[in-house]
C-alpha positions in Angstrom: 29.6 -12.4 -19.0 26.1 -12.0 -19.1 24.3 -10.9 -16.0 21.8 -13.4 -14.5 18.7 -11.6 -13.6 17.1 -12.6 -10.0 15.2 -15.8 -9.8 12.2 -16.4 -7.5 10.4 -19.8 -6.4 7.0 -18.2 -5.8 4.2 -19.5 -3.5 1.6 -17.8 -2.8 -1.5 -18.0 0.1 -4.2 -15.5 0.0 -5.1 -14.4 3.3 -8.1 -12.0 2.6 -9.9 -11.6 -1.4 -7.6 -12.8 -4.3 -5.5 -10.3 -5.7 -4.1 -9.5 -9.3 -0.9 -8.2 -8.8 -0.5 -7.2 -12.9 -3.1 -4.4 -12.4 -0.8 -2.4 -10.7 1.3 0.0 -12.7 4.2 2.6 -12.2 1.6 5.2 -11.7 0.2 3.7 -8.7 -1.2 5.7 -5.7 1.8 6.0 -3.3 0.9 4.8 0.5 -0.5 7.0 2.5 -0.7 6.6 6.2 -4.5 6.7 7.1 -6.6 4.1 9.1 -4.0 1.7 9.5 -1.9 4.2 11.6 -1.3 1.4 14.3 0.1 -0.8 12.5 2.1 1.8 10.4 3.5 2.2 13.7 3.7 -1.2 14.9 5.9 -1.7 11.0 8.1 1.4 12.0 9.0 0.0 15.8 9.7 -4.0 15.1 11.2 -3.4 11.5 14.1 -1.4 9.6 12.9 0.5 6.6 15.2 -0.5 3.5 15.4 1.6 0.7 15.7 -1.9 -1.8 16.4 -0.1 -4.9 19.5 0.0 -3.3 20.0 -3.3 -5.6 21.4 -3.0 -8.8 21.5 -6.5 -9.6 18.3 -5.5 -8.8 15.0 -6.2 -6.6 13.4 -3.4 -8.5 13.7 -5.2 -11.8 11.6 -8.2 -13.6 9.7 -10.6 -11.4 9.7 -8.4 -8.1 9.3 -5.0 -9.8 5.8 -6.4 -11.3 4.8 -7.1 -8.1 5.6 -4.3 -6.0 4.6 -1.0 -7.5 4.9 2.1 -5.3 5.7 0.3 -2.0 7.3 0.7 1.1 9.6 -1.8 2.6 10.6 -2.7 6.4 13.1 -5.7 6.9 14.5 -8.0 9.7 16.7 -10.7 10.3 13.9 -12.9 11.9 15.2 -16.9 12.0 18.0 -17.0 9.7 16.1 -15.5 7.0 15.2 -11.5 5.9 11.5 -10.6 6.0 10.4 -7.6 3.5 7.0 -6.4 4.3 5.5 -4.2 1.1 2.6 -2.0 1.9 0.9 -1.5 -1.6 -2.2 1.2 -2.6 -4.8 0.0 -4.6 -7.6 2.4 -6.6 -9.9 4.3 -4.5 -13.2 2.4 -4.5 -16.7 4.3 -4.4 -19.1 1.4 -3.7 -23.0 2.3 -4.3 -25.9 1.0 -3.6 -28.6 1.7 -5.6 -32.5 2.5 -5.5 -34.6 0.5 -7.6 -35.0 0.6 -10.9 -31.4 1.3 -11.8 -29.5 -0.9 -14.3 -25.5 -0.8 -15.6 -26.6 1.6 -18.5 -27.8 4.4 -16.0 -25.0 4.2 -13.8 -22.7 4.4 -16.8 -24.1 8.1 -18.0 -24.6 8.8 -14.8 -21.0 8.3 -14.0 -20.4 10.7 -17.6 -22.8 13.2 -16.3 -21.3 14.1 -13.2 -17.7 14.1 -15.2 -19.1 16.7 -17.7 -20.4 18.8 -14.8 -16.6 18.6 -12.6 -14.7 19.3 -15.9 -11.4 17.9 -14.2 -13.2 15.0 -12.8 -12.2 11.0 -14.6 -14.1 8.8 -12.9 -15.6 5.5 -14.4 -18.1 2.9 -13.6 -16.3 0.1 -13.0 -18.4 -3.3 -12.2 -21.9 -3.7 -11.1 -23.6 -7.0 -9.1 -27.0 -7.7 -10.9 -30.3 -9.5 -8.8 -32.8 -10.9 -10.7 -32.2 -8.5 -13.9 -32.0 -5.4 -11.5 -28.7 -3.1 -10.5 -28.1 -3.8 -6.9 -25.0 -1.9 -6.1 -21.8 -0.5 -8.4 -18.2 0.7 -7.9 -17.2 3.8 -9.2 -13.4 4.6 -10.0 -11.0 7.0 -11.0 -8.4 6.6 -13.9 -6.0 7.9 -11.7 -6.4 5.2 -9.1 -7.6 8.0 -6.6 -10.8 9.6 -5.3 -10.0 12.4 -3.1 -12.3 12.4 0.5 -13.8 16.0 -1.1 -14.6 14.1 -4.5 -16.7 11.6 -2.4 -18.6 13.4 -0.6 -18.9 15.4 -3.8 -20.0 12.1 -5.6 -22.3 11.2 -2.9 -24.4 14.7 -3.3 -24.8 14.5 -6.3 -26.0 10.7 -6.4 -28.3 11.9 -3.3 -29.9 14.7 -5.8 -30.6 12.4 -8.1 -32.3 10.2 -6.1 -30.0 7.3 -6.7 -28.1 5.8 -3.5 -29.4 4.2 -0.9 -26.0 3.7 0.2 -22.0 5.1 -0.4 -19.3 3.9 1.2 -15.9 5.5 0.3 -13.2 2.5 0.4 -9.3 3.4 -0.1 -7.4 -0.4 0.0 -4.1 -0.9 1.7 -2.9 -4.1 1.0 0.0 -5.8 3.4 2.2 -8.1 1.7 4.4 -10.1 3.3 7.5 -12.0 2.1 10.3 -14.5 3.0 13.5 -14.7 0.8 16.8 -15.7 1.1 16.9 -18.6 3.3 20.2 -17.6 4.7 21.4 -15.3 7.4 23.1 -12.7 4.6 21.4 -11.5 1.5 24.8 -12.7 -0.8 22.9 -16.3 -1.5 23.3 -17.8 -4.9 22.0 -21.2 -5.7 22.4 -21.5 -9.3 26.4 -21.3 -9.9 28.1 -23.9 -11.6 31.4 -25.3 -10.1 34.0 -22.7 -12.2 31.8 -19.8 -10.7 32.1 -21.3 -7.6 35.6 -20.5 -7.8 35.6 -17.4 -9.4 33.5 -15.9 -6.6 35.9 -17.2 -3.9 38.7 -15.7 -6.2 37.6 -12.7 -6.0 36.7 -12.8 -2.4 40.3 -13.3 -1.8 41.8 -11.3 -4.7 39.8 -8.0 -3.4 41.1 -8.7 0.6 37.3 -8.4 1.4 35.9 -9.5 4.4 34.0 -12.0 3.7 34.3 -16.1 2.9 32.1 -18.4 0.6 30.2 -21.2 3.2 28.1 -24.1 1.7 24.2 -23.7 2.4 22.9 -26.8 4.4 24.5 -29.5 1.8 22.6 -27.9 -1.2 24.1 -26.6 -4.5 23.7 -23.1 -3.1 26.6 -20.8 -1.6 26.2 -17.6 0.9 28.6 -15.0 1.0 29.1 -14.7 4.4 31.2 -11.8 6.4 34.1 -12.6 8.7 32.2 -10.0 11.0 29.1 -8.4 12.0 27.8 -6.2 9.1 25.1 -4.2 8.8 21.9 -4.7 5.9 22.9 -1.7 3.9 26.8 -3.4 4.0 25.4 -6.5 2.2 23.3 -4.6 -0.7 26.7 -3.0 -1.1 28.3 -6.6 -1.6 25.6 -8.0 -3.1 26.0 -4.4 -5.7 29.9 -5.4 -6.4 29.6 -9.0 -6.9 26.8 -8.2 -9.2 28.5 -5.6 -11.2 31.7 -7.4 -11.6 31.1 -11.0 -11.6 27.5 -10.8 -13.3 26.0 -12.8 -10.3 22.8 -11.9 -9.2 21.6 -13.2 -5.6 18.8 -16.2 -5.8 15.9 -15.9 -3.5 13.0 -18.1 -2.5 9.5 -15.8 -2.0 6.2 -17.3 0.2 4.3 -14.4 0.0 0.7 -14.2 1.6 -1.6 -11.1 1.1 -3.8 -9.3 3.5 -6.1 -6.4 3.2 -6.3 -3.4 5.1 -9.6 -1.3 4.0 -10.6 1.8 5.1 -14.4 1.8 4.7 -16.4 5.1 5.2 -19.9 5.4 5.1 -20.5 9.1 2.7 -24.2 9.0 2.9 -24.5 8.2 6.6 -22.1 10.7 7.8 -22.7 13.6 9.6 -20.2 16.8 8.3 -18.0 17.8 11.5 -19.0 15.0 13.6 -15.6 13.6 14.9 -17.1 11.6 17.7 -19.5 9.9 15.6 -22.6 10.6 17.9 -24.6 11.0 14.9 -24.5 14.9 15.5 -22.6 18.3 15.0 -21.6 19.6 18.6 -18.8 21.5 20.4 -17.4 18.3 21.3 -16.6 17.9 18.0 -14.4 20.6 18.2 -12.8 19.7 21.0 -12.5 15.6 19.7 -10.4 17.3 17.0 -7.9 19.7 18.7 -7.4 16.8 21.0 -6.5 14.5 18.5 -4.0 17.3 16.3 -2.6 17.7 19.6 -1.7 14.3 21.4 -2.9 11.8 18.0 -1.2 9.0 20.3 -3.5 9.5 22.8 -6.6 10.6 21.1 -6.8 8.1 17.5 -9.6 9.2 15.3 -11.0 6.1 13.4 -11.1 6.3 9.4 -14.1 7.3 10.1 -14.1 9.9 12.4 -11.2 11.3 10.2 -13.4 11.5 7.2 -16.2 13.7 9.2 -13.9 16.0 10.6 -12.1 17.1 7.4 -15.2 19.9 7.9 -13.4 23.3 5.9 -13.7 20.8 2.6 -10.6 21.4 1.6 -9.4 17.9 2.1 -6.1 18.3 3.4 -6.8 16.2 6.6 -7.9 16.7 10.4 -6.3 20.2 11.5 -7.0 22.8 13.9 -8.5 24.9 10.9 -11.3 22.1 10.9 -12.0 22.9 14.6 -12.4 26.5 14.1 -14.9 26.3 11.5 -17.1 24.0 13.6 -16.9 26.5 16.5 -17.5 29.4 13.7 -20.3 27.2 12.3 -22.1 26.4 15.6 -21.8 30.3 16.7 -23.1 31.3 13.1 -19.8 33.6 12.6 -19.4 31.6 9.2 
């Protein structure tokens, strides 16, 4: 019998700037927890993280793998239905503004110039906005989807020698999306079966001893597999696994997905190297903001921001203790 793949009703609301899901690819930049640490947190204490390429019959195939690249996945029984929330990375986004007299063609070699001079460096210009015939501002990307906070500041130098920017912002896009499917209290839904698999599936309900009976779904042609007790998520991927590999049956599901975007958005050229307060200077405090936050970060949150000027040793491996030092090292001229 021929396996029938997953189908999906799809509706979809944007919530923030549209988004073209087909851009992502299997190389995508995995999420990273950065500026959206509360409501990383907020994910991790109201939902379950599901490991969903536990399905074989399988979420990670066809319509749903397109759309969720290198995500991760929290679900909930919330009304009678499962909620999936995907967290998805887009490309690191250098956005410039420039001086004037500056058009596409410039910011094109310019781009090539500094990727000559940082041999391992791939970045491209990517789109430019135009006033009146004049460059206003462009975006610079990577081909590998991601500029490092050291390349950025890097970046924003160099533009800086060259008498180019007027303004950088360093911009690394989360985007939350957020799903509804299977309008049913257990993931086993199929809405699709003719009569005579109908029966085969209650067949082999009963012909296996399992657990679990075949209920009608509010008067519609769809069936749930429901169990005759309480079973845990990971227990119904399992049934959802067998019924799929030895029927062919593969659960139906109905998406409404809306999309939100979570941006962090640092300012390169404004920012002052060390300054994790953000009082527009280098002090001890600094040093102190930072061990603070390394020590109690539930206490003491540095914004994206903050976070970006206190990576000061360069080597951009994050806020640590080592960042601290070299600020006290720095402002005692030891370094």
């Amino acid at each position: 019998m021929k396996k029938r793949l997953i189908t999906a009703a799809l509706s979809m609301a944007v919530a923030a700037a549209s988004l073209s899901f087909s851009a992502f690819s299997s190389d995508a930049v995995p999420f990273t927890e950065t500026s959206s640490t509360s409501f990383y947190k907020n994910l991790k204490e109201n939902y379950m993280e599901v490991d969903f390429s536990m399905f074989r019959c399988s979420l990670t195939e066809g319509t749903f793998r397109d759309y969720h690249h290198d995500s991760l996945y929290f679900g909930r029984t919330d009304s009678g239905r499962y909620a999936m929330i995907g967290l998805i990375n887009q490309p690191d986004i250098l956005f410039v503004g420039c001086n004037e007299g500056f058009d596409s063609e410039d910011a094109e070699m310019l781009v090539q110039e500094y990727n000559e001079l940082n041999g391992s460096a791939d970045l491209k210009f990517d789109t430019g906005e135009l006033s009146d015939g004049v460059l206003v501002n462009f975006q610079i990307k990577s081909e590998s989807g991601e500029i490092t906070s050291v390349e950025a500041k890097d970046i924003c130098n160099f533009l800086k020698e060259k008498g180019i920017a007027r303004q950088c912002r360093y911009l690394n896009e989360i985007n939350l999306v957020t799903e509804s499917f299977v309008y049913t209290p257990y993931l086993p839904y199929y809405f699709y079966l003719d009569e005579e698999d109908k029966l085969a599936l209650k067949n082999y309900l009963k012909d296996n001893n399992y657990d679990w009976h075949v209920e009608n779904e509010d008067g519609t042609n769809g069936i749930c597999v429901a169990p005759d007790k309480n079973v845990t998520l990971e227990e119904q991927i399992e049934m959802v696994n067998r019924i799929y590999d030895d029927l062919g049956f593969g659960i139906d599901w109905i998406m409404l997905m809306s999309t939100g975007k979570i941006a962090d958005n640092v300012d390169v050229l404004g920012s002052v190297e060390g300054d994790a307060n953000t009082d527009g200077e280098l002090t001890l405090a600094d040093s102190i903001a930072i061990m603070q936050s390394v020590g109690n970060p539930d206490e003491y949150v540095l914004s994206v921001q903050q976070k970006f000027n206190a990576d000061f040793s360069g080597n951009g491996d994050g806020v640590t203790n080592m960042d601290a030092l070299e600020i006290q090292k720095k402002l005692l001229k030891l370094g």
